[in-house]
N, C-alpha and C positions, 0 to 999 in steps of 0.2 A: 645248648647255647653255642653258637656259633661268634668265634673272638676273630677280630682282623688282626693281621700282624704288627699293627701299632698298637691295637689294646690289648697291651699287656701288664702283668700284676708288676713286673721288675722294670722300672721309670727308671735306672741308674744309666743306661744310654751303654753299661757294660755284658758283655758276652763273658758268660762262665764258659773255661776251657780246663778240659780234664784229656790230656795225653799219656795213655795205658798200652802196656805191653803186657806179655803174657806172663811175666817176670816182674812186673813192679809199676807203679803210678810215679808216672816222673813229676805230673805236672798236675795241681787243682788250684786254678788260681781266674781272675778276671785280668780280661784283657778289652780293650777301645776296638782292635781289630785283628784277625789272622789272615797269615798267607799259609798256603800249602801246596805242597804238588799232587795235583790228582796227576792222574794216568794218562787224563787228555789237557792236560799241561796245569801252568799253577791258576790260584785261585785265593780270591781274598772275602772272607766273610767279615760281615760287620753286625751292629747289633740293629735287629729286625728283618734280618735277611732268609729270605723266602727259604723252607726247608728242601735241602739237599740231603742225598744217599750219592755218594762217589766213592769209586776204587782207589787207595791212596798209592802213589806210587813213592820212586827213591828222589828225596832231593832235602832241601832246609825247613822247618815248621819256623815263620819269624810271628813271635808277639808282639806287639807294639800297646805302652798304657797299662794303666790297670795295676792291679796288684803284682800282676806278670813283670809288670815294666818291659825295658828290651831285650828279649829273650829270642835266641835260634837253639834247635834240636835236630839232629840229623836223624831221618824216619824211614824206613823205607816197608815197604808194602801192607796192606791191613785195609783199612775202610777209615770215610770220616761222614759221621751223622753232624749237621748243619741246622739248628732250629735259631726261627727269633732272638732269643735267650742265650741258645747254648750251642759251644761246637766239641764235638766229642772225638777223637782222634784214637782210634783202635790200632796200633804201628806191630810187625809181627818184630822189628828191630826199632827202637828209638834212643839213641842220645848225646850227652850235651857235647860239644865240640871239645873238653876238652877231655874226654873219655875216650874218644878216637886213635887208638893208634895209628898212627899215618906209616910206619915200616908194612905194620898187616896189611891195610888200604891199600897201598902201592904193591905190595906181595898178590895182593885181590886182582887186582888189576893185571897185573904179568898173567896170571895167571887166567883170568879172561881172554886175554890175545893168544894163549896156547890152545884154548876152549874153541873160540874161534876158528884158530888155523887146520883144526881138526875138524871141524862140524863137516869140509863137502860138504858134499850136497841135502847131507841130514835137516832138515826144517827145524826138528825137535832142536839138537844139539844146538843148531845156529840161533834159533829163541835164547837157548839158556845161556850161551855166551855172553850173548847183549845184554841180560837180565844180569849177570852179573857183575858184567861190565861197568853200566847206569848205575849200580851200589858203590862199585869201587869208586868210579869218578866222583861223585856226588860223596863220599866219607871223604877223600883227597880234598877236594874243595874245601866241602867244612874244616876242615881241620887246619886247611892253610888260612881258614881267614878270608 
C-alpha cells in the first residue's frame, strides 16, 4: 500500500524529535517545527515534510512547540533522518547551551587559528583547522546567547 505524505496514521500536525549522541538521548520529545544546520547550510523540517538523509554539521538545533517547547542544542557533525512524522538527529557532539563551557570554546578556537597558521600549503591540515574552527565558533555563539 502506497501512503501519500498527508495520509498519515499521526493527524497531531506534530513531528516526534529524538536528538542522540553516542553518549546519551538528550532529547525525545514533539515539536510543531525544527531548524538545523546541515552541511549545506540550515534547514527547517515541519510535520509532513518530504523525507530527507543530510550530513549534519556544527551550529544550533532550535525547537519551536510541542512538548519540546523552545529549545536550542548545540550539535555538531553526525546525520539527520527527516520523515513526515519524525526528525531524528544522530550528533557525534550535542548540547544544551548551558553545558558549554565558553573558556574551552574560546581555548578551541585559539587554538584553530594556530591549526590554521600551521596548515601551508597542507589541504588536509587546512580542512581540519576550519572543521575546528566552525565547532569553536558555533559553541561561542551558543553559549553567549
Amino acid at each position: 500500500m502506497v501512503r501519500s505524505l498527508t495520509d498519515t496514521t499521526n493527524n497531531s500536525g506534530l513531528l516526534t524529535v529524538r536528538l542522540v549522541t553516542p553518549d546519551r538521548v538528550l532529547l525525545d520529545a514533539t515539536a510543531t517545527a525544527v531548524e538545523l544546520p546541515s552541511m549545506s547550510g540550515y534547514l527547517e523540517a515541519l510535520y509532513g515534510a518530504a523525507p530527507l538523509l543530510a550530513e549534519l554539521g556544527a551550529g544550533e538545533v532550535r525547537l519551536h512547540g510541542g512538548t519540546a517547547g523552545e529549545q536550542i542544542f548545540f550539535v555538531a557533525w553526525g546525520f539527520v533522518e527527516v520523515l513526515p512524522e519524525r526528525v531524528t538527529i544522530l550528533a557525534e557532539t550535542a548540547l544544551h547551551p548551558n553545558e558549554i563551557d565558553l573558556s574551552e570554546a574560546e581555548a578551541d578556537l585559539k587554538h584553530s587559528q594556530e591549526l590554521w597558521n600551521e596548515a601551508g600549503d597542507d589541504q588536509e591540515k587546512y580542512d581540519e583547522a576550519n572543521a575546528v574552527a566552525r565547532v569553536a565558533e558555533e559553541k561561542v555563539a551558543s553559549a553567549q546567547g
